[in-house]
C-alpha positions as CSV (number, residue, x, y, z in Angstrom):
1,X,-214.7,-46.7,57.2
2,X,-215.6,-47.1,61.2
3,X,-213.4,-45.6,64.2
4,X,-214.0,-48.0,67.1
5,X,-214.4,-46.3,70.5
6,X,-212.7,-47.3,73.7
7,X,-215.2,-48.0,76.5
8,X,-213.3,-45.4,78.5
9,X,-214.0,-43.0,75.1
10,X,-217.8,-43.7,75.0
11,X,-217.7,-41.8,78.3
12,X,-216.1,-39.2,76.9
13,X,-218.1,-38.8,73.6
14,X,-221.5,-39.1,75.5
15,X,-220.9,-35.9,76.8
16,X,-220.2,-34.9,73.0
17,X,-224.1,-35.5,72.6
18,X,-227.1,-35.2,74.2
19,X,-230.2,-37.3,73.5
20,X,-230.1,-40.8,71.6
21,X,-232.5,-43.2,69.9
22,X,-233.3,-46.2,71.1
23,X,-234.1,-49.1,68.7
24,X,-236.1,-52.2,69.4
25,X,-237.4,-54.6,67.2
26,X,-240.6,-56.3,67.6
27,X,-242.0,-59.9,67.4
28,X,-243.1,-59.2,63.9
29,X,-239.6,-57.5,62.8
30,X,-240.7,-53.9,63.4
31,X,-238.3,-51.4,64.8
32,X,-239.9,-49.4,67.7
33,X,-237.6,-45.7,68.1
34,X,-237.7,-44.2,70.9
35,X,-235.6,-40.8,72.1
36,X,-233.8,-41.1,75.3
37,X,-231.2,-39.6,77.8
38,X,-228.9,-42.4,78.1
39,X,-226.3,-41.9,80.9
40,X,-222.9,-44.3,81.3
41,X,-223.1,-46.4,84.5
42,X,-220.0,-49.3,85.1
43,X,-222.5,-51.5,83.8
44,X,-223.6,-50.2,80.7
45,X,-225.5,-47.6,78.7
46,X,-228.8,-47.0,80.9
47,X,-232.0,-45.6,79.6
48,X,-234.6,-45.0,82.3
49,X,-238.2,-44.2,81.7
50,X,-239.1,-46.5,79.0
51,X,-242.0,-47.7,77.9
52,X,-243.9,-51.2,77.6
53,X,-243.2,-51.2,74.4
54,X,-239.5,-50.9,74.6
55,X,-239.3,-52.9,77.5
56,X,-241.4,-55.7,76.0
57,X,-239.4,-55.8,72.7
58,X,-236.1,-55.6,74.7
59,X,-237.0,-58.4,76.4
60,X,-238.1,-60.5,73.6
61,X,-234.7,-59.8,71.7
62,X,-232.1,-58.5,73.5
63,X,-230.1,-56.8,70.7
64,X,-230.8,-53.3,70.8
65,X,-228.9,-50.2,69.1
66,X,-228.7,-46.2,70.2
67,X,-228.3,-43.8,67.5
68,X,-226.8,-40.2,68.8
69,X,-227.7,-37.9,65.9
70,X,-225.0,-35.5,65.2
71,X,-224.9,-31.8,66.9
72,X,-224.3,-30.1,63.8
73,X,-224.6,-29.9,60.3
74,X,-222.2,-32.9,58.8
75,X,-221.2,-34.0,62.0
76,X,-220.9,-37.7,63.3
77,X,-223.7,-40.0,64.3
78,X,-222.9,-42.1,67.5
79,X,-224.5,-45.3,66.9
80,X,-223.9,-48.2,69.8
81,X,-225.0,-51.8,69.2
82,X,-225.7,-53.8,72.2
83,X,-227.1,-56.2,74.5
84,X,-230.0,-55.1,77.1
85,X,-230.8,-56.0,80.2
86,X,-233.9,-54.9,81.2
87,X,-235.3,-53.5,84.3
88,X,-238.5,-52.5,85.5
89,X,-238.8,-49.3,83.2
90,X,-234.8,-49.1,81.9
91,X,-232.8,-50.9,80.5
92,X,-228.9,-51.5,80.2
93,X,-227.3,-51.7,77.3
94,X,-223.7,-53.6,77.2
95,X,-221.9,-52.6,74.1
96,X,-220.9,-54.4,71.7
97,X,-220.2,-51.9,68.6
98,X,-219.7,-48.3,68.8
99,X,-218.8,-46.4,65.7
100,X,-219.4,-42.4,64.7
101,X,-220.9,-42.8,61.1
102,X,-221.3,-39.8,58.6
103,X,-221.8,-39.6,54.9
104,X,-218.9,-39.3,53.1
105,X,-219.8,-36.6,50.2
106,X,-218.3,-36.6,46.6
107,X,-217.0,-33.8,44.9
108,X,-220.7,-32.6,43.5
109,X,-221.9,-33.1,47.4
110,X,-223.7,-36.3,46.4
111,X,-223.1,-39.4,48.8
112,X,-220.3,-41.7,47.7
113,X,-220.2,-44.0,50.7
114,X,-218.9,-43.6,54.5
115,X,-216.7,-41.5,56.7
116,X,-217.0,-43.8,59.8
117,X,-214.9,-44.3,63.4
118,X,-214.8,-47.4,65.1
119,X,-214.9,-46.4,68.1
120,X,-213.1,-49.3,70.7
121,X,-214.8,-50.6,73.6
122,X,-211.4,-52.4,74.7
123,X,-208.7,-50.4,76.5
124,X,-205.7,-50.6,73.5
125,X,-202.7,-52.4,74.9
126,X,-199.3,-50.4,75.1
C-alpha cells in the first residue's frame, strides 16, 4: 500500500527527517548515492553541495529519487521521485511521487509485503 503526500505535507514531513539519499543513475545504468540535506524551496526539493558526479548524471537523466531513511526502528522511509534541474553544484528536484514505505512484517516477523503512504503532492479538493 502507498500514502501519497500533499506538496504542502512534504513540507511538513521533511522536518519529520533529517538527511536523505540522493540517487542518480549513470550512462552505463549505475546508481550513484549520495547523502544530502535537502531543504523545500517553492520550486522544489534542493540539494546544494553536490558533486560532479551527481551533477553530471543529473544532467544526463533527469529522473532522480531521495530516499529519507526512517528515524527509528520500523519507522517510514520517505522516498520522493522526481525531476532535476540542475545548477552549478545543486540541484532541484520537482516531485513527482512521494510515498513513506516500510515493511510490512507477518506474524513470525518475516516480510510479507508493504505498509506504504502515498503521500499527495496535489492540494485535495473540498
Amino acid at each position: 500500500m502507498s500514502v501519497k503526500v500533499e506538496l504542502d505535507e512534504l513540507a511538513a514531513r521533511l522536518d519529520e527527517y533529517g538527511f536523505a539519499y540522493l540517487v542518480t543513475v549513470s550512462d552505463v545504468g549505475a546508481a550513484h548515492v549520495i547523502a544530502v540535506t535537502p531543504r523545500l524551496t517553492a520550486d522544489g526539493v534542493v540539494a546544494d553541495a553536490l558533486g560532479r558526479h551527481s551533477i553530471a548524471n543529473a544532467t544526463a537523466h533527469p529522473a532522480v529519487t531521495m530516499v529519507w531513511p526512517p528515524t527509528q526502528a520500523g519507522g517510514y522511509s520517505l522516498i520522493v521521485d522526481g525531476t532535476a534541474t540542475v545548477g552549478d553544484e545543486s540541484i532541484t528536484v520537482s516531485p513527482t511521487r512521494a510515498v513513506l514505505h516500510r515493511p510490512a512484517p507477518g506474524a513470525d516477523g518475516t516480510r510479507v509485503g508493504n505498509d506504504c503512504q502515498p503521500v499527495a503532492l496535489q492540494p485535495s479538493e473540498g
